[in-house]
N, C-alpha and C positions, 0 to 999 in steps of 0.2 A: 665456530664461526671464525672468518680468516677475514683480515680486514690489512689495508696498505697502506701506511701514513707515511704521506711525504709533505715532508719539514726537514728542513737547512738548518735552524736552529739547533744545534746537539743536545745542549740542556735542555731544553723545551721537550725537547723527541725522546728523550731518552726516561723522561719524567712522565712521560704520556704513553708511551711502551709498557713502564713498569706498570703505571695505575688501570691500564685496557688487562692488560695479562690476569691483571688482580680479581678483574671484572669474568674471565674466563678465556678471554680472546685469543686467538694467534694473530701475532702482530708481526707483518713485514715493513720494515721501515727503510726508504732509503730518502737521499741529502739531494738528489739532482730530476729537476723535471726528466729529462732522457732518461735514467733510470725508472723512474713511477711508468714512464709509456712501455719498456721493454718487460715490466711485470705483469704492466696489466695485459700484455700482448700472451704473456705465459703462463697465466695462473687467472683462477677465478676468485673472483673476491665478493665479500656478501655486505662490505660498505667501505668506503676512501675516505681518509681524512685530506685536506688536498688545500695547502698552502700556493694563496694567489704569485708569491713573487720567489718560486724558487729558481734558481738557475738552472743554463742550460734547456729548460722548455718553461713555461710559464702555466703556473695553473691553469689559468683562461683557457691556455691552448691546448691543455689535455684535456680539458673540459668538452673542450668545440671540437674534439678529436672523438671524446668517446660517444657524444651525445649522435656526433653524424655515423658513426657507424650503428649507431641504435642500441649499443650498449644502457639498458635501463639500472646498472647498479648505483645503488644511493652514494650521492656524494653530498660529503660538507665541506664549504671552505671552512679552514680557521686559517688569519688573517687578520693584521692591522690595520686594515685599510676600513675605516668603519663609518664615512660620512652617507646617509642616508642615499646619493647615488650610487656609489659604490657597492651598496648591499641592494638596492634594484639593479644594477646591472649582473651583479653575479648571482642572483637569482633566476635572472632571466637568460643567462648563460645556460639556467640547465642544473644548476646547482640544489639540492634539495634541502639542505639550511644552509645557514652563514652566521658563523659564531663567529666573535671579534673578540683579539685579543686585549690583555688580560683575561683568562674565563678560570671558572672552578672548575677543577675536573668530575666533580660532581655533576654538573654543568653537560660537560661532555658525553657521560657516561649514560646521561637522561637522554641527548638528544641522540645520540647512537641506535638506543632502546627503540626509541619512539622510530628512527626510519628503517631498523630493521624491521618493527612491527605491520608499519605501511607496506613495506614492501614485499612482506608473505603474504596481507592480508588482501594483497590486489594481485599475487599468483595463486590465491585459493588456500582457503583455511587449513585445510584439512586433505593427509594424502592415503589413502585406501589401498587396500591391496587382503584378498581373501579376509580372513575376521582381524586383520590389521585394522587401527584407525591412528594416525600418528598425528599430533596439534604441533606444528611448526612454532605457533607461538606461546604456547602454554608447555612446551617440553615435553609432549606426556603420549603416551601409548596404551590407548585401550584394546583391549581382547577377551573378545566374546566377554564385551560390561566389564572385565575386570582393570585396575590401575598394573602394567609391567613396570615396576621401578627401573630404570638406566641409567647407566653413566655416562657424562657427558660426550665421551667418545662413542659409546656404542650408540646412544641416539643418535650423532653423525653421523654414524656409517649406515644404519636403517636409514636415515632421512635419505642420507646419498642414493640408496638401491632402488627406495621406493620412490623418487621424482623419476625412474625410469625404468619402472623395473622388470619392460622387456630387454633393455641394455645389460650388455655386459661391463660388469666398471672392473676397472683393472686395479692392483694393490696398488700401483704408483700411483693412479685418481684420488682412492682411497685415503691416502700418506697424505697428499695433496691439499685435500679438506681437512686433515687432523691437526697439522704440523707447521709451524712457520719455521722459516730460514732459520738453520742453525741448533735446530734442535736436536736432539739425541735420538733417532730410532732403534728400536730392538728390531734384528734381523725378523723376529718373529710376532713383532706387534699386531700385524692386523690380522694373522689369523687367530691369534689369541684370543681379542674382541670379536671375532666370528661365533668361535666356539662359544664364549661365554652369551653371545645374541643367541645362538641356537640353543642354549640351555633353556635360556626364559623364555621364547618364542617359538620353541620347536625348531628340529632340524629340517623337515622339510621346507622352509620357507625361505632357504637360503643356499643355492647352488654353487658350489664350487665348479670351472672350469677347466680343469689344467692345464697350464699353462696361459690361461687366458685370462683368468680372475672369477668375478662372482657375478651372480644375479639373482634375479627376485625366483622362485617356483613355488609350487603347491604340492611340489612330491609328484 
C-alpha cells in the first residue's frame, strides 16, 4: 500500500513516515501543496494524509482539485484547525476523516485501516481470476479451498495483475505499487517476486510479455 503525506512540519512528517513504514506502508512524503498535486498527478496512491495549511497550494485546494476530477482516493486531513466548523467544512470538502492535532499515532494507524478498508470494500471484496480468489481486505489467497501464504510484496503484485488482468502492467507499474521515493531497488526485483508467485500459484497464471511486462492467463 503507497500512501502520500503532506505535512510542512519535518518533525511531525518525519515521525509519521517512520511509524506508517513500521505499519508496512510506503510512504511518499513531501513539505509543499504543489508538490502533493504534481505526485498525485504521477503516481497512484491507496490514501493521503493531507495537511489543511501547507504552503504553496493549500489542502482545501488539493482537496477541491482532486474531488472535481473525481479522483475517489481516501483522504484524511490531519490539522490544527479543530473548532467544530472547521471539521464540518473539511468534511464537506470531500475529506474522508479529520484528525486534529495533537493525535496518537496509534490513532492514525486505526483510522488509515479503517478508510482503506472502506474503500476496497465499496470497489468489491473480492477479485477472481480462474481458481484465484484474492481478499483485498483480509490479505489472503484461496485456491481451489486452499490458504496460499504471501508476502507482502508478492500479494501486491497478484492484487496489481488481478484488478486487471486482461492488462498488461509493466515492471515500472509494478516498482510503482511496491516502492516509495527513494528506495533501493534490485535491478532484478520484480521478476524474482514473479518467479516465486508462480512457484505457489503456478506458472501458468502469470504471462510474461517481452518487452512489454506481465499479465493475468490461464496457460
Amino acid at each position: 500500500m503507497r500512501i502520500l503525506l503532506a505535512e510542512d512540519d519535518v518533525s511531525q512528517a518525519e515521525s509519521i513516515k517512520t511509524w506508517l513504514e513500521m505499519d508496512g506502508y510506503n510512504i511518499d512524503w513531501v513539505e509543499c501543496g504543489d508538490h502533493a498535486i504534481l505526485a498525485i498527478e504521477q503516481h497512484q496512491y491507496d490514501c493521503i494524509l493531507l495537511d489543511r495549511g501547507l504552503p504553496k497550494a493549500t489542502g482545501d485546494e488539493i482537496l477541491k482539485a482532486l474531488r472535481a476530477h473525481q479522483q475517489q482516493t481516501p483522504v484524511i486531513f490531519i490539522t490544527a484547525r479543530d473548532s467544530i466548523h472547521d471539521r464540518v467544512e473539511g468534511l464537506d470538502l470531500g475529506a474522508n476523516d479529520y484528525l486534529v492535532k495533537p493525535f496518537s499515532l496509534e490513532e492514525l494507524s486505526a483510522r488509515v485501516r479503517s478508510q482503506l478498508r472502506q474503500h476496497q470494500s465499496s470497489a468489491g471484496q473480492y477479485l477472481r481470476y480462474a481458481n484465484l480468489v484474492l481478499d483485498p481486505q483480509a490479505k489472503t489467497l484461496i485456491q481451489d479451498g486452499k490458504t496460499i501464504n504471501l508476502t507482502a510484496k508478492e500479494f501486491q503484485i497478484l492484487h496489481k495483475l488481478m484488478q486487471k488482468p486482461e492488462h498488461v502492467i509493466t515492471r515500472e507499474q509494478l516498482e510503482e505499487s511496491l516502492y516509495a521515493w527513494g528506495d533501493e531497488i534490485e535491478s532484478n526485483a520484480i521478476e524474482v517476486f514473479i518467479y516465486q508467485l508462480r512457484k505457489k500459484i503456478g506458472s501458468q497464471y502469470i504471462k510474461t510479455l517481452r518487452g512489454l511486462g506481465y499479465r493475468m492467463s490461464q496457460g
